[in-house]
Structures are given as structure tokens and as C-alpha cells.
N, C-alpha and C positions, 0 to 999 in steps of 0.2 A: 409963556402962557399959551402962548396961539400950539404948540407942539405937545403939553397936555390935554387940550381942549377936547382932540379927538379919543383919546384915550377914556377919558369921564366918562362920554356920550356913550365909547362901546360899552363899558362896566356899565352903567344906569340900563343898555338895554338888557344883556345879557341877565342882570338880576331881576329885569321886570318881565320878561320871556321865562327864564326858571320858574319864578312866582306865580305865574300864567299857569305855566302845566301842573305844578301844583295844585291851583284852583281850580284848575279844570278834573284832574281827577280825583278830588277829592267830592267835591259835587258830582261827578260821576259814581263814586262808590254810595254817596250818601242817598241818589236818587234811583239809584239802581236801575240806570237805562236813562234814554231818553224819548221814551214810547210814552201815550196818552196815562193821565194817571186820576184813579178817582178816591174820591176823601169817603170816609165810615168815620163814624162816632165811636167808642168805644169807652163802657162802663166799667169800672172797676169796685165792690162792695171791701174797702178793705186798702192796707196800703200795698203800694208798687213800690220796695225799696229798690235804689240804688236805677231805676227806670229815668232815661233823661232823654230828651229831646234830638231826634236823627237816631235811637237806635233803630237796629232793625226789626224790620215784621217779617217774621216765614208764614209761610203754607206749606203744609204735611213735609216741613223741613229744608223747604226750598226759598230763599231772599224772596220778593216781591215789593219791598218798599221801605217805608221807615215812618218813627214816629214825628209828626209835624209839629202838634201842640199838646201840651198837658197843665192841666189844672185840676184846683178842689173846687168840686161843687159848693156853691153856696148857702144850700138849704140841707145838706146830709154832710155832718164833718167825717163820717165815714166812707164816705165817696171821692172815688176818680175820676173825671173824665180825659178822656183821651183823644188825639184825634189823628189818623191815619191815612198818607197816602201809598194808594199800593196800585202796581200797573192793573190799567183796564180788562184784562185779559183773565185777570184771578177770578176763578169761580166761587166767590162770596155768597153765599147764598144767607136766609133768615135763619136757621139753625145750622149754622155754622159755630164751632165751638171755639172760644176765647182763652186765654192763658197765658201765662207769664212764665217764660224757662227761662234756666242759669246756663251757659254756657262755657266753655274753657275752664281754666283751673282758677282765674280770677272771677268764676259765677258772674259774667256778662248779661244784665236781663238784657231780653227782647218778650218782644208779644211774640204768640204760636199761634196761630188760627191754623182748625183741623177741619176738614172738608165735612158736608153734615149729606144727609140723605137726597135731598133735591137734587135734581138733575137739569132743570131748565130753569132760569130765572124769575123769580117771581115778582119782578115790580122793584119797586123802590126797597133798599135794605131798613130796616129799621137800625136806631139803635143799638149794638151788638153787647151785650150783658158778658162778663166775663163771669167763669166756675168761682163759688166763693172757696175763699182761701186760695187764689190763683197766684196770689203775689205772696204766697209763702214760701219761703226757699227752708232747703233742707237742714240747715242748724235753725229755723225756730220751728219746724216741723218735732226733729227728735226736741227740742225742750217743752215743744205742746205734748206730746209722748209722755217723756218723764214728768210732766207736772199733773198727767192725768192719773199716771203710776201713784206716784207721791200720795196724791188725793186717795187711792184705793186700796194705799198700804194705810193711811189713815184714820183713814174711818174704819177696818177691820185690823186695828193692831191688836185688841185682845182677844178675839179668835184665832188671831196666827201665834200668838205667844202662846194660848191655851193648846195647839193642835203640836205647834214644836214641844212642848212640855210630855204632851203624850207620847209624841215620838221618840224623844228619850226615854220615857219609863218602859217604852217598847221596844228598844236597843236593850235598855239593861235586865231585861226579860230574857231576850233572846242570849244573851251574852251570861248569863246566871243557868241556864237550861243546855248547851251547846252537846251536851252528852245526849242527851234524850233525841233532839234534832238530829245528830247523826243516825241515831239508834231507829229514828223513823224513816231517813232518808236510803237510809242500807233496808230497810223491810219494803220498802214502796219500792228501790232496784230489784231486792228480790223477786216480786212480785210480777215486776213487768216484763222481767228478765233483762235490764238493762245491765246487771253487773256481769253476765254471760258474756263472753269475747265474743265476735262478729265469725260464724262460722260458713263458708265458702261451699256453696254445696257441688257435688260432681255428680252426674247424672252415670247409672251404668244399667246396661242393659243382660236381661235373662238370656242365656242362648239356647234354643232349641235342641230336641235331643237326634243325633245323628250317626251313623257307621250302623243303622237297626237293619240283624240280620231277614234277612229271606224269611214269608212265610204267608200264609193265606193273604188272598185279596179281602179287602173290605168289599162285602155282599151289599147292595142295593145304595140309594145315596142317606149320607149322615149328617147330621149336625149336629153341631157343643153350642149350647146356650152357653152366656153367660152364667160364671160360677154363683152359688150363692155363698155367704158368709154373715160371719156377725161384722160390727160396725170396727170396731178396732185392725179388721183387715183392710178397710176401704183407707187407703192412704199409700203414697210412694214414699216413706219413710223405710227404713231397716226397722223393722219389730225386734226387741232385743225380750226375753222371759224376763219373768217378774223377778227381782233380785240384781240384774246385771246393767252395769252401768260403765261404760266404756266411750267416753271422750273422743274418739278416735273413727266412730262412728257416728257421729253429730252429720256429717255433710253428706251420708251416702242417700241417694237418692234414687230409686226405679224410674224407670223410664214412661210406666205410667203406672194408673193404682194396681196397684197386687191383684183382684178379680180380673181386669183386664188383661192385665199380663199374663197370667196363667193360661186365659182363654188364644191368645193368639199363638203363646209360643206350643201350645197343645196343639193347635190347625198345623202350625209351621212342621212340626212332627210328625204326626199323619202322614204331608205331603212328602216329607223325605222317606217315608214308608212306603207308600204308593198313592205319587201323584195322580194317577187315574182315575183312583175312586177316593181322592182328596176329600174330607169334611166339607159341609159350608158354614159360615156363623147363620145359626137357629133366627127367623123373623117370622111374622106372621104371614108373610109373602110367600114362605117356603113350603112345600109341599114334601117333605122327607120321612123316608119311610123307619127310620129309626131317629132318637135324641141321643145323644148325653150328657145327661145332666152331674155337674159336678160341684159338688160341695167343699169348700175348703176349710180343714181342721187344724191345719199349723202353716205356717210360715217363715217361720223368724229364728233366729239365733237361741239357741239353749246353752247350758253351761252342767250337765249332768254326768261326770265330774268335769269334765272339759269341753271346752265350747265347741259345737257342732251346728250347722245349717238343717235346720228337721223342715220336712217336705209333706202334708200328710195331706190326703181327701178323698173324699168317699165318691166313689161313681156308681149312677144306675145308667142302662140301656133300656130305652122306653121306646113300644113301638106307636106309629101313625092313630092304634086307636086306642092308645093311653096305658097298654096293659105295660107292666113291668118284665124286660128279659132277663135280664142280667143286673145283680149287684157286687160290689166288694168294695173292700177299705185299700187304700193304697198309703205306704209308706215309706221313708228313706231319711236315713240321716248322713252327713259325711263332716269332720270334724274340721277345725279351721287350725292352719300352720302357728299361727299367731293373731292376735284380735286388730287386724287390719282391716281397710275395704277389700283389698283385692284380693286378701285372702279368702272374707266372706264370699267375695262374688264366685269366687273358684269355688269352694266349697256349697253353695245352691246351685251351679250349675250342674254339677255332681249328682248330686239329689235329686235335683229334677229330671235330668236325666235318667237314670235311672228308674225312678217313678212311670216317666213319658215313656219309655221302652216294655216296662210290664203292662202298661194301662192298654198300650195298640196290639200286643199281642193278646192279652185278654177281648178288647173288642172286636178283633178277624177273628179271632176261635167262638164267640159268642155268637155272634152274625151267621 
């Protein structure tokens, strides 16, 4: 006996020293510190389930305490009260917001207090009123959900049967008709041109006309207004004649609208004539002692019997005080290899040329 005796005494402390640290951190976790602590009231309009005694209190998500005591109020059987210690440091204020969250995957309540607008203490807290419905957790949340559904498929079940009934007479419409539907949805593509492939357009430019032999200088200084035209010339499209319809031609595009074009690659010509007494473009700024004004009669691709680029416009030379010098019609055609772009472009520059070479010597012989 006397040679277990001491053995006992160790076991007795060693289990009453484990059971120490135990108690000690477990009232440490529960008290969360050991710093001053102050008590708040805390209302509840409603139940706190599965809410027990020692959970914890956060602020904006941070521990600060736990709950101490809880009970039903005796005068409201829909009442909580609660009661709360949380370190003296927490900035509780009167409108500070109350709440109940689930936590973890076993929805752990605790209360939430969220920080409210005050910034300095106001005195003594009042009783702290919790959000109603605070102690609702999210499975009788979706059943308050669905039971409000329930209610409003209820009371309008025979407008929703009358509106599905129509809905099917209005499937079996559409499904009895399905020919006609197409037949309007192919004239609405037509129309907007959705049924037309996506065509890529390429830009190509006029080129001036060049290699113009020798011969009189242009007398005094010129200007080419801008051409005039009807509106079907105002466009960087390829103009094709009335009749001719060529696919292949959809993306050709001018560099800019056809009047304009005319007007610069005409300057540009001039200048390879004799840059010294180069054109200017016509403004009201300009003080020049002759115009010329050019009208434009054709443009575009003809097909009379075979496709050819027609170039056609009438020029006058008008001098500073309006009188008329010089007129004539200018024209050119040159035929295209095959109904391509590049063959178009080859064949207007053609033309144009051609045109550009008789119009400058026409206007140094005029001058």
C-alpha cells in the first residue's frame, strides 16, 4: 500500500491539472479575452432557433463576446430577449444593427452586430432591437418563398389555365400556317437584304493621266470647280447600266465620291502637263483668271454589246467676268477583259486617260 500511495497522488494530479487547462481554455474561448466586458440587452420580434447560451457575438465579422443569458419575454410570447457580453472596446453604438447568422455547414447561430452611423458614443445604449425575421435561417426563408408562390399560383389559377390554353391555340396557329411564316420571313430578308452574303468591299483608286506629250503652256492661272452631276453619280460605288447585274462587282469601291474623284485626278493631270502653271481647286478665296467647269455625263460600266468603262463630260472655259470661252463634249470608252474589278479599274483608267489628255490639250489651245 505505502508503494502505490504515491502513484494515486501523481494520476489524481495529473488529471486535475489536464482538467485545469481544459477549463481554462475553454472559458477563454467562451469569454473571448480577458479584458473588461460590458452587458447590452438584446430584443429579438420572432424565434432564434437552435440560439443557446455562450454562442458567440461578432461585429462586422470579428468575435467580441458571447451570449450570457436568454429568455421569453413574459408579456410578448413572440419575443426574445437576450443578453450579451462583449469586450468594452466594441463600438456599440444606438443604431447599431442586430441579427442572427448561420454559420459553417452545421448553420451555427450566433448574433451579428453591424457598425451603424455614429461615430462617438452616445450615452448609455439602449435596448438593441434585432431586424425582423433576423432569426430566419435559409430553409424556412425558401419555404416562406414557396408558400407565398403557392398563394399567388392560387388565387390566379384560372387566368394562368386560360393564358396556357391560349398559348396553345397559338402554337397550333403557328404550326397549321408554317408555309406562309416562311414565305414572310424570306420577303422581310429580301427586303432588308439579310438573305444577300456579307460582301467585303476593296477600295481602288482612279490614276491620273500621264506620258501627255509636249505642247502649249497653260496662259494665266486656272481653276476646275467641282464637277457638277445628277445624284446617282454622287456615290463610291461602281455604277453598272441599267440591265447589268454582275456579283463580282458588289465590293468595288472608289476611293472617294465619283465628282470628287474626277476633280482631283483632273488637277493631278494638269500637273503632270505643266506643273508651273498647275490648276487650283476653284473657292471663293480664289481670284483666277479662267474656270473650268465640268459636268459629268457618264461613269459607269456599259455592256453595248460587251462591257466597256464609258468616261463622258462636258467642259466649258469661263473667264473672271463670267463670259463663256471655250466649250465641248468629251468622251471615251475602253472595253473590259472580263467582268472583274481589276479589270474594271484597268479599263476606266483607260478612258480616263484618254479623256484627261484631249481635255489639257483642248484647254492650252483655248487659253
Amino acid at each position: 500500500m505505502e508503494t502505490r500511495a504515491p502513484f494515486i497522488i501523481v494520476g489524481a494530479f495529473v488529471l486535475a491539472a489536464i482538467a485545469a487547462v481544459f477549463g481554462f481554455v475553454l472559458w477563454l474561448h467562451n469569454t473571448s479575452g480577458l479584458g473588461a466586458r460590458t452587458t447590452y440587452h438584446v430584443q429579438f420580434n420572432g424565434s432564434v432557433p437552435g440560439l443557446l447560451v455562450g454562442a458567440a457575438v461578432l461585429f462586422n465579422g470579428i468575435r467580441v463576446g458571447e451570449v450570457t443569458e436568454l429568455g421569453l419575454a413574459p408579456d410578448n410570447p413572440r419575443q426574445v430577449n437576450a443578453t450579451i457580453g462583449v469586450d468594452a472596446t466594441t463600438p456599440v453604438r444606438a443604431d447599431t444593427k442586430v441579427g442572427l447568422d448561420f454559420q459553417g455547414l452545421t448553420g451555427v447561430p450566433v448574433i451579428a452586430l453591424e457598425g451603424g452611423t455614429q461615430l462617438a458614443p452616445s450615452g448609455t445604449v439602449p435596448t438593441l432591437v434585432a431586424d425582423p425575421g433576423a432569426g430566419q435561417s435559409m430553409t424556412q426563408a425558401a419555404r416562406e418563398a414557396l408558400r407565398k408562390v403557392d398563394a399567388v399560383l392560387t388565387e390566379n389559377a384560372e387566368p394562368l389555365k386560360a393564358t396556357i390554353g391560349d398559348l396553345k391555340i397559338f402554337a397550333e396557329g403557328l404550326a397549321r400556317n408554317t408555309g406562309k411564316l416562311d414565305g414572310i420571313m424570306a420577303g422581310v430578308e429580301r427586303m432588308t437584304g439579310a438573305d444577300k452574303p456579307v460582301v467585303t468591299k476593296v477600295v481602288y483608286d482612279l490614276r491620273a493621266a500621264t506620258d501627255l506629250p509636249p505642247g502649249k503652256p497653260i496662259k494665266g492661272q486656272l481653276a476646275i470647280a467641282e464637277p457638277t452631276y445628277v445624284v446617282m453619280f454622287d456615290t463610291q460605288r461602281l455604277l453598272l447600266a441599267p440591265g447589268l447585274d454582275y456579283p463580282a462587282f458588289a465590293g468595288f469601291q472608289w476611293s472617294d465620291s465619283i465628282p470628287k474623284l474626277v476633280q482631283a485626278k483632273l488637277i493631278q493631270s494638269f500637273e503632270n502637263y505643266d506643273i508651273a502653271h498647275a490648276p487650283l481647286r476653284a473657292s471663293d478665296a480664289l481670284q483666277a483668271d479662267h474656270q473650268l467647269l465640268i459636268d459629268i455625263r457618264s461613269f459607269q460600266v456599259g455592256g453595248s454589246p460587251d462591257l466597256a468603262a464609258e468616261v463622258a463630260f462636258s467642259a466649258k472655259i469661263v473667264s473672271k467676268d463670267g463670259k463663256q470661252v471655250a466649250a465641248k463634249l468629251f468622251r471615251a470608252s475602253a472595253p473590259l477583259d472580263k467582268p472583274e474589278p481589276l479589270a474594271a479599274l484597268a479599263a476606266f483608267n483607260e478612258a480616263f486617260g484618254s479623256v484627261a489628255k484631249e481635255l489639257i490639250q483642248w484647254t492650252a489651245s483655248a487659253l
